[in-house]
C-alpha positions in Angstrom: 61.8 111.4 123.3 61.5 108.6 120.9 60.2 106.1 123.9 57.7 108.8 124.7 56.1 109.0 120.9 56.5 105.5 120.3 54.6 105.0 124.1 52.0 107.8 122.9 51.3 106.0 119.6 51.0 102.8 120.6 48.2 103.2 123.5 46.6 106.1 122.0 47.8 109.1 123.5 48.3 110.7 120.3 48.8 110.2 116.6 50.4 112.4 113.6 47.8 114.6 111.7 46.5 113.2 108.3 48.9 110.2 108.4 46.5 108.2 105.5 47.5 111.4 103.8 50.7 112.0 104.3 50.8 114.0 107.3 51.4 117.6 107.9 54.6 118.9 109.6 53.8 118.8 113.5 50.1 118.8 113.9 49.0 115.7 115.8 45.4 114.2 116.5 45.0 113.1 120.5 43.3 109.9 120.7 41.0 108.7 124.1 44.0 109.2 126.6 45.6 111.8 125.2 42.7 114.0 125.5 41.2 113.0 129.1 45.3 113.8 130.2 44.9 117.3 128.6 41.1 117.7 130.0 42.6 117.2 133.6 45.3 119.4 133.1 43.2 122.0 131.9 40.4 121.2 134.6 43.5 121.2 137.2 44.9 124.8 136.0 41.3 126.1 135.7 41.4 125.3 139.7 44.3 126.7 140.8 43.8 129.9 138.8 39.7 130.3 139.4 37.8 128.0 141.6 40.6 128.5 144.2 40.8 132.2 144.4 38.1 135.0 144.4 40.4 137.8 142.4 40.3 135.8 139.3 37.7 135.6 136.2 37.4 133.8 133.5 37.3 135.1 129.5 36.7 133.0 126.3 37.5 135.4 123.7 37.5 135.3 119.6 40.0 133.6 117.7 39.1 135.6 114.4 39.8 139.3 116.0 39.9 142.8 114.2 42.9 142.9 112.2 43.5 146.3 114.0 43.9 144.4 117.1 47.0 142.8 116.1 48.6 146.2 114.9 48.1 147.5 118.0 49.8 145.1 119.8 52.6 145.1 117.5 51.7 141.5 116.2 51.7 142.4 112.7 55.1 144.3 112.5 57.1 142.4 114.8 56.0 139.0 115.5 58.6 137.8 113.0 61.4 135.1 113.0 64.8 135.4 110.4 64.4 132.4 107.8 66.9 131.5 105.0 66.4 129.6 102.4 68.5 127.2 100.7 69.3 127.4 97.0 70.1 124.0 96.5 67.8 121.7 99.0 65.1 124.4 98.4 64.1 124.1 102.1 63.5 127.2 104.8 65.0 127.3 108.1 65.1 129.8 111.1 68.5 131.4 110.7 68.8 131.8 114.5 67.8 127.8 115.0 70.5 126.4 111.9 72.1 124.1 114.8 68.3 122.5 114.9 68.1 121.9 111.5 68.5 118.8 108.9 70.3 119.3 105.7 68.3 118.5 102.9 71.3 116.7 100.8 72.8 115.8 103.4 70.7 115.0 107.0 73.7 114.5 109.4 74.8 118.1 108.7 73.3 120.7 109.5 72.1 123.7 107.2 75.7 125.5 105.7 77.4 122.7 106.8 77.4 120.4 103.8 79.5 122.3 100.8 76.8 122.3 98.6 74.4 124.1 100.4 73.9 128.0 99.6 72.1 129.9 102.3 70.3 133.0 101.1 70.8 136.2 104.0 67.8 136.0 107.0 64.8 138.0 105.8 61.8 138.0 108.7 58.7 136.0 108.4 55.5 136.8 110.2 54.2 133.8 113.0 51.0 134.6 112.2 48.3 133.0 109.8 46.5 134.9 107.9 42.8 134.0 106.9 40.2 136.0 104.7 36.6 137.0 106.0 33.9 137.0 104.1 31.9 135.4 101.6 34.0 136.3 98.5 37.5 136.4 98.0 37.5 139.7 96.1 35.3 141.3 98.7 36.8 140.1 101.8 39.6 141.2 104.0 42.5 139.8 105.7 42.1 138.3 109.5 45.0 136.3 111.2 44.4 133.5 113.5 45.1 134.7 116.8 48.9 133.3 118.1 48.2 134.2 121.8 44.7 134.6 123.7 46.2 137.6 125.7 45.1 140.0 123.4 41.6 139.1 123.7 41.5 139.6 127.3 43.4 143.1 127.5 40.4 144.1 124.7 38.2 142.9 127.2 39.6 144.8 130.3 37.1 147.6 130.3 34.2 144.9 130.0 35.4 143.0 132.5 36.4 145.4 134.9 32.8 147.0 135.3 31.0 143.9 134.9 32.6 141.5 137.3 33.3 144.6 140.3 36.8 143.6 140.4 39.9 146.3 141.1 43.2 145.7 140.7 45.1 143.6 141.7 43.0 141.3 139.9 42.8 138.7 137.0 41.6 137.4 133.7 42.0 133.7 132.8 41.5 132.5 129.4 42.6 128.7 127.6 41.8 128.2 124.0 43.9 127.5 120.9 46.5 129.7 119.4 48.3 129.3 116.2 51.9 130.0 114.9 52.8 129.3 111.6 56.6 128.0 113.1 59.2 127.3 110.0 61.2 125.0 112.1 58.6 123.2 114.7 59.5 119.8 116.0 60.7 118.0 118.4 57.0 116.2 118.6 54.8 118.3 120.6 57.0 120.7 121.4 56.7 122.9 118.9 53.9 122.8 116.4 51.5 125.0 114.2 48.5 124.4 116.8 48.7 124.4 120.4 46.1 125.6 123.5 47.5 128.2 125.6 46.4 128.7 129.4 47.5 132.1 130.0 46.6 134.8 132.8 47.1 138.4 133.0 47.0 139.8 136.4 46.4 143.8 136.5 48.1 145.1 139.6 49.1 149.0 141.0 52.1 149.6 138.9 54.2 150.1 142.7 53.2 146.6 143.1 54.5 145.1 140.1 57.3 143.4 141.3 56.5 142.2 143.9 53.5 139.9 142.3 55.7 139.3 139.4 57.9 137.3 142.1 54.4 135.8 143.5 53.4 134.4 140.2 56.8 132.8 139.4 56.5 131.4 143.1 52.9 130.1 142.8 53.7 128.3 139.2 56.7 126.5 140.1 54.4 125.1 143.0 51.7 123.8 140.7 54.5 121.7 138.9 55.9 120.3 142.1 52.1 119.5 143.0 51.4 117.6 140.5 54.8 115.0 140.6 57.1 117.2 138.6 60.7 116.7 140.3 62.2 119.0 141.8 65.9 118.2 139.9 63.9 118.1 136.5 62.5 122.0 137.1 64.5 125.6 137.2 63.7 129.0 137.3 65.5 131.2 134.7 65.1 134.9 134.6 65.6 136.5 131.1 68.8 139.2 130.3 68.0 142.1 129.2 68.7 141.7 126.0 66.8 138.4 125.8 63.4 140.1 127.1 60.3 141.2 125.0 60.4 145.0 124.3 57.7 145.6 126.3 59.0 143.4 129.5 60.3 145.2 132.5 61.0 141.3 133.7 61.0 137.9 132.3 61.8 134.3 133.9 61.2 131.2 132.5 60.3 128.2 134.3 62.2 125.1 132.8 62.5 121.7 132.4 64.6 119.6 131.8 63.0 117.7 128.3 65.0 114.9 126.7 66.1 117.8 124.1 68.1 120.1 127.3 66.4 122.9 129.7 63.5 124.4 127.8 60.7 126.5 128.4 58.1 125.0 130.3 55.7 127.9 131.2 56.7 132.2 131.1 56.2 134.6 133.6 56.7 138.3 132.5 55.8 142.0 133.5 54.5 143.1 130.5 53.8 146.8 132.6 51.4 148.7 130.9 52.5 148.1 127.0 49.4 146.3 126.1 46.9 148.7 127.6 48.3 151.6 126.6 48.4 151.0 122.9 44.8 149.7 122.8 43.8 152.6 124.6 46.0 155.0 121.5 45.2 152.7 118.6 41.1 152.6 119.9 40.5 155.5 121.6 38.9 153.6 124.2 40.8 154.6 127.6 41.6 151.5 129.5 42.5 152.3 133.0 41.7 152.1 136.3 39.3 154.6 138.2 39.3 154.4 141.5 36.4 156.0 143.8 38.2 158.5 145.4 39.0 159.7 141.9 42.5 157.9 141.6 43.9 157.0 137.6 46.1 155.1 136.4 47.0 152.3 133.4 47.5 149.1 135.5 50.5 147.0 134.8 50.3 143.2 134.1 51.9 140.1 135.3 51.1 137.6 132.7 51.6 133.8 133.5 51.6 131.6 130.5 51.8 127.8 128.9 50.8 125.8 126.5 48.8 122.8 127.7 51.2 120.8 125.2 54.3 121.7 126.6 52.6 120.2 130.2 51.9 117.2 128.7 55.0 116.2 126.8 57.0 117.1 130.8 54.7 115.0 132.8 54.9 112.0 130.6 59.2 112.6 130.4 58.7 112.9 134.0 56.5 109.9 134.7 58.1 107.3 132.1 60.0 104.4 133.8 61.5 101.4 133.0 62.3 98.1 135.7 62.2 94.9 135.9 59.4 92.8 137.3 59.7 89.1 137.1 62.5 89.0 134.5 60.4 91.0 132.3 60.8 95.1 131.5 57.7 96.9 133.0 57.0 99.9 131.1 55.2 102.4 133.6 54.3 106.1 133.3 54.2 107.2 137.2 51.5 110.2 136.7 49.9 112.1 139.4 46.7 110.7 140.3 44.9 113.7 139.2 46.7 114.0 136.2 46.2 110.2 134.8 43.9 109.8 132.3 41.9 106.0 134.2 42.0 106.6 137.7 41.4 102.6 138.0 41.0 99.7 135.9 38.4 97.0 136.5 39.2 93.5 135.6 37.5 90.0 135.9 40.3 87.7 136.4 38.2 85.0 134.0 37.0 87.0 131.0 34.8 83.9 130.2 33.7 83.7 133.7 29.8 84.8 133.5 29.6 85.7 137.5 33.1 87.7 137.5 32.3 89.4 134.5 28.8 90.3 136.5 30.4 91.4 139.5 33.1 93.3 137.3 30.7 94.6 135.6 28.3 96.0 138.1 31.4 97.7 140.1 32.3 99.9 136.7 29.1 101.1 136.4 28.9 102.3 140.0 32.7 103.5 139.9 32.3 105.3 136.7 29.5 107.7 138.1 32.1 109.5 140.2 35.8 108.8 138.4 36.8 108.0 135.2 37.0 104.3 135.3 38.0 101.4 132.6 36.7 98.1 132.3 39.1 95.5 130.6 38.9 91.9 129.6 41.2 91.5 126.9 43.9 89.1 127.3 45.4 87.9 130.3 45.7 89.4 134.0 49.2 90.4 133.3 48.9 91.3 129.8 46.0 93.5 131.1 48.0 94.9 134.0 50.9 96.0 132.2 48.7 97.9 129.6 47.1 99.8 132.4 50.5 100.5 133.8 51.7 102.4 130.2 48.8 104.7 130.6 49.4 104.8 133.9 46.1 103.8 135.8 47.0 104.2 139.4 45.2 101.3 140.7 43.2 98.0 139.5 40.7 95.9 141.0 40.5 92.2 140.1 37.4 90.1 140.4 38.4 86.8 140.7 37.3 83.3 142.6 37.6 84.6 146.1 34.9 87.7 145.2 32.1 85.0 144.7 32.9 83.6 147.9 33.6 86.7 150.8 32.6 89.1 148.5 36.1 90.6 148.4 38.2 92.1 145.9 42.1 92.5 145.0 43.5 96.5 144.3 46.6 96.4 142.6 48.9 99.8 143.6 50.6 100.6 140.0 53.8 101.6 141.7 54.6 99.7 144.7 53.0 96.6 143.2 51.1 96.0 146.0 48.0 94.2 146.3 45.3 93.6 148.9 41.8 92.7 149.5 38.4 95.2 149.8 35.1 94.4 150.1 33.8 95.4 147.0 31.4 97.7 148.8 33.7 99.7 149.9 36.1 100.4 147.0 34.0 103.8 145.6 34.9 105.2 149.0 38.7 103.8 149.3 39.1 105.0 145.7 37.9 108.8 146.4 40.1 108.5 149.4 43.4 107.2 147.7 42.5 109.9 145.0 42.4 112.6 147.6 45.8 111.5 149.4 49.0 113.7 149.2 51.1 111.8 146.3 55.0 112.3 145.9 56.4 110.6 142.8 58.0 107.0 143.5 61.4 108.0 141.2 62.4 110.3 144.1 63.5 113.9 145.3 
C-alpha cells in the first residue's frame, strides 16, 4: 500500500486534504489523473447499469434530506459503531477494530496492550454528521449529511414508478457522495469521512427475490473481471446470519484481495421490503406496486453497492508492477484501457525540434477530439516513456526523424514494449481500434 500512495502522490493521482494545514484524518484531494480514473469508472458503471439495459433509471437525489427520513430508515437509532476511549492517550477507537489501532504512548501496541493504557467500556456513536439548516443557529434545525444515496431513491419510488412506466422488476441508479463520520478510517482511501457511492436498488416480485439476488452478485463480479481485475485477487463471500443487516434476508460480499487481506470490494444484499415499508408507516405515503389487473404488493429490493474509492484503490493494487527493463526498474500500472486516465501520449522525439514539435503537435489536437490524449516534451524519450508508464498510458506515439521523411510514426505498446511504425494518418483510427479490442491483463490468470 505504501508503493501505491507514494505512486499516487508523486504523478498526481491524489494528495492528502489541507496538507499546508495540517491535514485532516483521511480526506484526500484527487489531482488531474486521479479524477479522469474516477470519471471513467463512473462513466463505465453508469454503462453497465443504464445505457446497457432498458429496466434501469437513473436518480440524483438530495444530500441534505428530511431528518424524518433517516428515522425511518433506522439511520438515526442504529447506524452506530462501539468507541472507547482512552484515559491516558486521550484518543477514541472502535472497540470492535482495537487490533487496527495505534497506541497513543506507545504505537507498536495496540490499544489495551501497553500497561498504561485505560480503556473506558464501548458506548455507540452515530456514523452520521449532523448539520444545521437555516439561517440562524437558534432557529434552525438539525439535518445529517446523507451516509448512503439509497434512501433517496426508495423516497423516490412512487415518483419514479409512474413517471418513467417502469414495473418491477426494475431499477434505480444513483452515484453521488455520502459521508460517514468513521472514528477509526484509514488505510488511505479505504476508509475515509467522504466517499462517492454507486449504488442500485432493483425492485423485484418478492417470489423472485432470490433468484435476482444471485443475478446481481453474478453480473458484478463480471464487471470486475472486465475491466483487468484477476480472477485470484477477487471472491465472493456470502454473510452469516449473524453478520447480516437486520433487515437482509441475504448478504455476499464481493472481495478483494487489498494489500491489508480480503476486504469488501462492492455488497450485494436483499434488503426485501424493510426500506419501503417503513417509508410507507413513517409517511403515510403507500409505496407499493399496483398492477393493472388490480394486483398489490411491497416490492422487495436487491441493492448492489460500492464506493467508487474502493474501485480505485483495487485497480491500481491490481495494475502496479515492477520489472526490469535495461538494467533499470520499470514502474508500470497495467490498467484497463478504458479505465486509464491517457489513453496515449504524444511525443516529439526532439523537443527543440520545430518540425517534430509541428507534427506532434498537429496529431494531439486531432487525437484529443475523440480520446483523452497527452502531449509531452519534457525531458528525454525514456524519461518521458517511463512517466507515461506510472500512469499507465497504454500506448505512445513518437515523432521523430523518420516522420519528416515517410510520414510515419513509432506506437510504443506499454506492456509488451513493442514498437512499430503508422502512418500518422492513420493512428485516430488504429487508436479507436486498439481501444475497442478485448484486453486481458499481462500479469496473468
Amino acid at each position: 500500500m505504501e508503493k501505491i500512495v507514494s505512486l499516487c502522490r508523486r504523478r498526481g493521482f491524489v494528495f492528502p486534504s489541507s496538507e499546508i494545514y495540517g491535514g485532516l484524518g483521511s480526506t484526500y484531494d484527487y489531482g488531474h489523473y486521479g479524477v479522469l480514473a474516477k470519471n471513467n469508472i463512473r462513466s463505465l458503471w453508469f454503462e453497465a447499469m443504464i445505457q446497457q439495459r432498458d429496466d434501469i433509471v437513473a436518480l440524483d437525489s438530495a444530500i441534505i434530506l428530511n431528518p424524518r427520513v433517516w428515522e425511518a430508515s433506522g439511520h438515526v437509532s442504529g447506524f452506530t459503531d462501539p468507541l472507547v476511549d482512552c484515559r491516558t492517550c486521550k484518543l477514541r477507537f472502535r472497540a470492535d477494530k482495537l487490533e487496527d489501532g495505534q497506541c497513543g504512548r506507545k504505537p507498536s501496541k495496540r490499544p489495551g496492550e501497553f500497561s498504561e493504557c485505560d480503556l473506558t467500556e464501548a458506548r455507540q456513536f452515530n456514523l452520521m454528521f449532523e448539520t444545521q439548516v437555516g439561517a440562524l443557529q437558534e432557529a434552525s434545525s438539525s439535518a445529517y449529511l446523507r451516509p448512503e444515496t439509497a434512501q433517496g431513491i426508495f423516497i423516490n419510488f412512487k415518483n419514479v414508478l409512474q413517471l418513467a412506466r417502469r414495473k418491477p422488476p426494475f431499477g434505480i441508479a444513483q452515484v453521488g457522495k455520502a459521508f460517514r463520520n468513521e472514528i477509526t478510517p484509514g488505510n488511505f482511501l479505504f476508509r475515509v469521512l467522504e466517499f462517492e457511492l454507486m449504488e442500485l436498488e432493483y425492485f423485484v416480485p418478492p417470489a423472485e427475490a432470490e433468484t435476482w439476488h444471485r443475478y446481481w452478485i453474478e453480473q458484478r463480479y463480471a464487471w470486475y473481471l472486465k475491466y483487468g481485475l484477476r480472477p485470484s485477487q477477487l471472491r465472493v463471500r456470502e454473510h452469516s446470519a449473524e453478520e447480516r443487516s437486520h433487515y437482509s434476508s441475504a448478504t455476499s460480499d464481493i472481495e478483494y484481495l487489498y494489500p491489508i487481506g480480503w476486504s469488501e470490494l462492492e455488497g450485494v444484499a436483499n434488503r426485501g421490503d424493510y426500506d419501503l415499508t417503513q417509508h410507507t408507516q413513517h409517511s403515510g405515503t403507500k409505496l407499493e406496486y399496483v398492477g393493472e389487473g388490480g394486483e398489490r404488493y411491497t416490492p422487495y429490493v436487491i441493492e448492489p453497492a460500492v464506493s467508487i474509492e474502493r474501485i480505485f484503490v483495487a485497480m491500481l493494487v491490481d495494475a502496479y508492477d515492477e520489472e526490469i527493463v535495461a538494467d533499470r526498474q520499470r514502474t508500470v500500472l497495467r490498467l484497463h484501457p478504458a479505465i486509464a486516465p491517457v489513453k496515449a501520449a504524444i511525443l516529439p522525439l526532439i523537443a527543440r525540434d520545430e518540425q517534430m514539435v509541428a507534427r506532434a503537435r498537429s496529431l494531439y489536437d486531432e487525437l484529443r477530439r475523440r480520446q483523452v490524449v497527452e502531449y509531452d516534451d519534457g525531458g528525454q524519450i525514456g524519461r518521458r516513456y517511463r512517466r507515461q508508464d506510472e500512469i499507465g498510458t497504454p500506448f505512445a506515439f513518437t515523432i521523430d526523424e523518420q516522420t519528416l521523411d515517410d510520414d510515419t510514426v513509432t506506437v510504443r505498446d506499454r506492456d509488451s514494449l513493442a514498437q512499430e511504425r503508422l502512418p500518422i494518418g492513420g493512428v485516430r483510427a488504429w487508436l479507436d481500434d486498439a481501444l475497442e479490442r478485448p484486453w486481458r491483463t499481462p500479469k496473468g490468470d
